[in-house]
C-alpha positions in Angstrom: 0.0 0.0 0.0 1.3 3.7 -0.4 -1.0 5.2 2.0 -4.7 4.7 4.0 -7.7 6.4 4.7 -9.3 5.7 7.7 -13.2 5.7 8.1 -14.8 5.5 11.3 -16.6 8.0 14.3 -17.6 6.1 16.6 -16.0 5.3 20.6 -13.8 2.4 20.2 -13.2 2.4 16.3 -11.0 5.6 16.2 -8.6 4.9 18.3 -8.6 1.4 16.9 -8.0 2.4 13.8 -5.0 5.0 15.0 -3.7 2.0 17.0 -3.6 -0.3 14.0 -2.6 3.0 11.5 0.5 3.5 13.9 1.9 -0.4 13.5 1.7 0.8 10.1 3.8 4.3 11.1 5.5 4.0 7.4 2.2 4.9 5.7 1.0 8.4 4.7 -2.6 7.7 6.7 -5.6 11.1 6.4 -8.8 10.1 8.6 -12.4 10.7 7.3 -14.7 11.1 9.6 -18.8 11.2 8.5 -19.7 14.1 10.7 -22.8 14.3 13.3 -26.5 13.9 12.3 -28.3 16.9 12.1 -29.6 18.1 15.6 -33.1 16.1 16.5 -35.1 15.8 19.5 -33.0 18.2 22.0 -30.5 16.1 24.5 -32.3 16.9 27.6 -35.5 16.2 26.3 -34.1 12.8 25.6 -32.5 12.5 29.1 -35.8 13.4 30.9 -37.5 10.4 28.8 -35.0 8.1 30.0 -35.5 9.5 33.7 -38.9 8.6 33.0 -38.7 5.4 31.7 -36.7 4.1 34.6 -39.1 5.4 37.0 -42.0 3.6 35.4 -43.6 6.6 34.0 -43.9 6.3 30.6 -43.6 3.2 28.5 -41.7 1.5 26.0 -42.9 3.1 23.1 -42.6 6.6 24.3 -39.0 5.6 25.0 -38.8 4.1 21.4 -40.4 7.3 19.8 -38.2 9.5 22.0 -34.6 7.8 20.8 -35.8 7.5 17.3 -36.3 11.5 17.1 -32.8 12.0 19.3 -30.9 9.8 16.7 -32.9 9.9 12.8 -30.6 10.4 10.4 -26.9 9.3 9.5 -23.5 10.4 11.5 -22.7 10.4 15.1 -25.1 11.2 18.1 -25.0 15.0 19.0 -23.7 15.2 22.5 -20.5 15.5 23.4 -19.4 12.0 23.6 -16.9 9.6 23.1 -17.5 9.3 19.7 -17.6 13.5 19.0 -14.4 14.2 21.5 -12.4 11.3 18.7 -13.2 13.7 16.2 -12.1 16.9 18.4 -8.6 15.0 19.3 -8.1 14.2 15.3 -8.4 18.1 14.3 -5.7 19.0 17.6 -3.4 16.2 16.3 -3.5 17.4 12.5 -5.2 13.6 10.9 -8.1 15.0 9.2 -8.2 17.7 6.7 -8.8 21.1 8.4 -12.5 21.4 9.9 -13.8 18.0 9.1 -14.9 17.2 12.1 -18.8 18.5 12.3 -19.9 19.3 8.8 -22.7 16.8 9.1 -22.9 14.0 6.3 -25.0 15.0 3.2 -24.1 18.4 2.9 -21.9 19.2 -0.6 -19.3 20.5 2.1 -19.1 16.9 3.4 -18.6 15.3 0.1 -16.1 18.2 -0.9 -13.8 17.9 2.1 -14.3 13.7 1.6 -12.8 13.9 -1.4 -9.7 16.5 -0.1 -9.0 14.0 1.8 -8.1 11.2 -0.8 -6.3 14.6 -2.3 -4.8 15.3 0.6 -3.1 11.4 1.2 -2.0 11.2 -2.1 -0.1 14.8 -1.6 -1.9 17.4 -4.4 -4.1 19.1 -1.8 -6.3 22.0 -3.0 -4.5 24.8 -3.8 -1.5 23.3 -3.4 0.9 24.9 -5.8 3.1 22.0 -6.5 2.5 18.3 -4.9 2.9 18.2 -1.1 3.2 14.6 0.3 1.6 13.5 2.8 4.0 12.7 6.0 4.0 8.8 7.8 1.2 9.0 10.5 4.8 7.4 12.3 6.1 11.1 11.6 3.3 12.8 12.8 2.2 11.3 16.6 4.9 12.3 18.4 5.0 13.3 22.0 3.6 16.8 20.9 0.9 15.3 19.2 -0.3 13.4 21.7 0.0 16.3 24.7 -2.1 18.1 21.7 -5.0 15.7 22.0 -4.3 15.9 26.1 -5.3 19.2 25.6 -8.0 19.6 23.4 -10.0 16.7 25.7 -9.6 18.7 28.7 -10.3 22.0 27.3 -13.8 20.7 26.1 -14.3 18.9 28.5 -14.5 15.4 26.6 -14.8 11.8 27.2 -13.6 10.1 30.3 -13.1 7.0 28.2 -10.6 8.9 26.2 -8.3 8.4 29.3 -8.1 4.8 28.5 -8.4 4.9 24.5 -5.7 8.0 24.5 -2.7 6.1 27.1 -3.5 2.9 24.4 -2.6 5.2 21.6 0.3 6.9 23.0 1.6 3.6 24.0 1.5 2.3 20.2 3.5 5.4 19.0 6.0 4.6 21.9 4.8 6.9 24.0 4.0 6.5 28.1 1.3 8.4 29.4 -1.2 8.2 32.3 -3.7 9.8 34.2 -1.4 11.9 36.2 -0.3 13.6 33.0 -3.9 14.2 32.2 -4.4 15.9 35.8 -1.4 17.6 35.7 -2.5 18.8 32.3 -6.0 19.7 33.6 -4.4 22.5 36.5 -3.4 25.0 33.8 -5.9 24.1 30.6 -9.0 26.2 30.6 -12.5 24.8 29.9 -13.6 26.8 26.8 -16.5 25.1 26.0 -20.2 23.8 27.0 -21.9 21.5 25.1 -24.0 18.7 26.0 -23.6 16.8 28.7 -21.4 19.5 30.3 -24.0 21.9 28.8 -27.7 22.5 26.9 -25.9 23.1 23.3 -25.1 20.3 20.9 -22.4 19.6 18.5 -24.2 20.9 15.7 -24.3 24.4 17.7 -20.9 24.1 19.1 -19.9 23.9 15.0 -21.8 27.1 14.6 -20.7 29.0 17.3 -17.1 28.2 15.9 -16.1 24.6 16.6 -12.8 23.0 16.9 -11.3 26.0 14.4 -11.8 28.3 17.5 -10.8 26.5 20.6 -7.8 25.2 18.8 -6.7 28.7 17.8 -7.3 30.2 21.7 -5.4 27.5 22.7 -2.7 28.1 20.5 -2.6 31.9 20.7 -2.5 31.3 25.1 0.6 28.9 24.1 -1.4 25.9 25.2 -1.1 23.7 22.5 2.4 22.9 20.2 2.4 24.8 17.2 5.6 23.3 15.6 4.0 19.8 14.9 3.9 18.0 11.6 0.4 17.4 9.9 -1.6 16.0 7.1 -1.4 19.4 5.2 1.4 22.2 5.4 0.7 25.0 7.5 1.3 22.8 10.8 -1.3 22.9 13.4 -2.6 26.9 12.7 -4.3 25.5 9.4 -6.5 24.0 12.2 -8.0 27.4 13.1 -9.6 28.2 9.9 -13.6 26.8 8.5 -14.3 24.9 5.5 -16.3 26.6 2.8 -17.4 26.3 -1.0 -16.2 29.7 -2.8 -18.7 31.5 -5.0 -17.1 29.3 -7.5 -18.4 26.0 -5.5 -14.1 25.6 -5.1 -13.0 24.1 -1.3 -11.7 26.9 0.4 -10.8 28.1 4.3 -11.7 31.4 6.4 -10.1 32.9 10.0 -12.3 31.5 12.6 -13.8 34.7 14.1 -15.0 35.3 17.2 -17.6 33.0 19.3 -21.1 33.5 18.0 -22.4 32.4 21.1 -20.3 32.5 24.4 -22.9 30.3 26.1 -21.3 27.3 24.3 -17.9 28.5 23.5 -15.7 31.5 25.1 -12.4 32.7 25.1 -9.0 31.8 27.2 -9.9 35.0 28.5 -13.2 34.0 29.7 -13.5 30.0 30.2 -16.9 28.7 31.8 -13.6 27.3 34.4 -10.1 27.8 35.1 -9.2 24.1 34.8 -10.2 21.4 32.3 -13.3 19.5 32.6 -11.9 16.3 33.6 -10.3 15.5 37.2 -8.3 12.7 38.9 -9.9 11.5 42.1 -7.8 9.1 44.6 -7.8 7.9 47.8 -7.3 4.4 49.7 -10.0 2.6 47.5 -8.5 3.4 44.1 -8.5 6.0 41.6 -11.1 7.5 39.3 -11.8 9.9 36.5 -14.6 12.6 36.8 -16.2 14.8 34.3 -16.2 17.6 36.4 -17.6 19.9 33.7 -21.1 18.4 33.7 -21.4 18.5 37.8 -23.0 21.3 39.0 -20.5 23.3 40.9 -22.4 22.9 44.4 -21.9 19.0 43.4 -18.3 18.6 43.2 -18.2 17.9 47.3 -20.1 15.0 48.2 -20.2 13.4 51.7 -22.0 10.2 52.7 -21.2 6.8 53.9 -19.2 4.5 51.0 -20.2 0.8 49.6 -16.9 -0.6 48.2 -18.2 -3.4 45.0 -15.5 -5.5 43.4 -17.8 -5.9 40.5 -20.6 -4.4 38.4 -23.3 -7.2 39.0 -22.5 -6.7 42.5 -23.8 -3.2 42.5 -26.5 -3.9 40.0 -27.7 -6.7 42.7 -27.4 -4.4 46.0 -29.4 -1.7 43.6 -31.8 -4.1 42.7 -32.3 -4.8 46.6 -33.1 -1.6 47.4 -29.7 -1.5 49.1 -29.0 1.8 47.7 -32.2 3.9 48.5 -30.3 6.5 50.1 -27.4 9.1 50.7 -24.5 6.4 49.4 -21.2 6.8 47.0 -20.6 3.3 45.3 -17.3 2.6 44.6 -16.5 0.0 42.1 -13.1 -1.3 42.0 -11.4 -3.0 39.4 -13.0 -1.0 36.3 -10.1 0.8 35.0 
């Protein structure tokens, strides 16, 4: 093979795929990603629906009807995920062609940028004025690549799952990582961002309001992210800051950023919804944990009540079950991580 293109969203596949791209480090390797569906039945009004459903309230169908409005069309889900924060880590490590991320699937922009990408691999980009290969992925994740994606997680306040998925990556490009370096990491990096869970906006509006183009340039501009990393394109990571557009000619082209359209779902360094990043290491004598501290209420985030120590998940599920747990209780579950 001279190079690969690698399809996928969704939790596990990414960094699957960027696991088994890096035992192939020799390959020029561009990923595609399909983009989110457009926005349905709002996030909260799906999470009240489940609320119900578990307390007996409403029925099967109205749970069926409910899910099939949240998720009715192709692409990922529209919260915040695990499957969404892949695609935020690819644009902050420079494997997708410049604002791919949330163009949702069907649009001409979708098929335009779809196509950059095979362009893009094979090294005669758009507006490229002579061919410009396409470095090794083995080139490109380097230790500055992956505190880039370190980053980007925290300062969006991504998936906790990402701090298992992102030390498995690392560890394929030779690379040792952990979640001290994640909460070290989380001190100084800002949260810029609020979409759902961590707020009421979805990916669709965080594209809108400015997307990954905009918190990667404030986080470059504060000196929060490594500029002098190779990518897919030239230009390094500050091509990363700029939106995807058709010209008046229909022609794939790239604008600034701007400013935030709406600072309720994305703000400045100068003005994060918090100091720190969105995810935090908690430790004590039972073990350690991840939380996603940017979708816990701030009058949340100290919590005291007597503990139930579970070596397993059935365990739990069978005190819950029980009735066990009808009252003031943290579970701790060992053995998960």
């Amino acid at each position: 093979f001279d190079c690969a293109l690698m399809l996928g969203v969704c939790d596990k596949i990414v960094p699957g795929l960027l696991i088994g791209a890096l035992h192939f480090g020799h390959l020029p390797t561009v990923f595609v990603p399909a983009g989110p569906m457009t926005s349905g039945l709002p996030n909260k009004e799906k999470a009240k629906v489940r609320e119900q459903a578990a307390l007996g309230l409403v029925g099967r169908a109205e749970l069926l009807q409910a899910e099939s409005a949240a998720y009715h069309g192709e692409g990922t889900c529209t919260f915040y995920g695990t499957a969404n924060s892949n695609q935020m880590l690819l644009e902050a490590m420079g494997l997708h062609v410049p604002g791919t991320a949330f163009v949702n699937p069907g649009a001409a922009l979708r098929e335009q940028l779809t196509r950059e990408a095979a362009r893009t691999v094979l090294g005669h980009s758009e507006g490229a004025k002579s061919a410009t290969p396409c470095p090794p992925i083995g080139r490109l994740v380097d230790e500055r690549c992956i505190v880039n994606a370190m980053v980007a997680l925290l300062a969006t306040g991504g998936s906790t799952n990402h701090l298992i998925h992102w030390v498995a990556v690392a560890r394929a490009a030779g690379i040792i990582i952990d979640w001290d370096d994640f909460s070290a990491l989380s001190d100084v990096v800002p949260t810029l961002t609020r979409v759902y869970p961590n707020g009421s906006a979805d990916v669709n509006q965080f594209q809108a309001a400015g997307g990954p183009g905009y918190v990667i340039r404030e986080l470059l501009d504060a000196g929060l992210l490594h500029a002098d990393v190779l990518t897919v394109r030239p230009g390094g990571l500050r091509a990363f800051t700029r939106i995807p557009h058709a010209d008046a000619q229909g022609v794939l082209a790239w604008r600034e950023a701007g400013a935030s359209s709406d600072l309720d779902v994305v703000r400045p360094v100068t003005e994060p919804f918090s100091a720190s990043g969105g995810l935090k290491l908690l430790q004590g004598a039972l073990g350690r944990s991840v939380i996603k501290v940017s979708s816990v209420p701030a009058e949340r985030h100290v919590v005291q009540a007597p503990c139930r120590v579970f070596d397993s998940q059935d365990a739990l599920q069978a005190a819950f079950k029980a009735g066990e747990l009808d009252r003031d209780v943290v579970c701790v579950v060992r053995w998960q991580g």
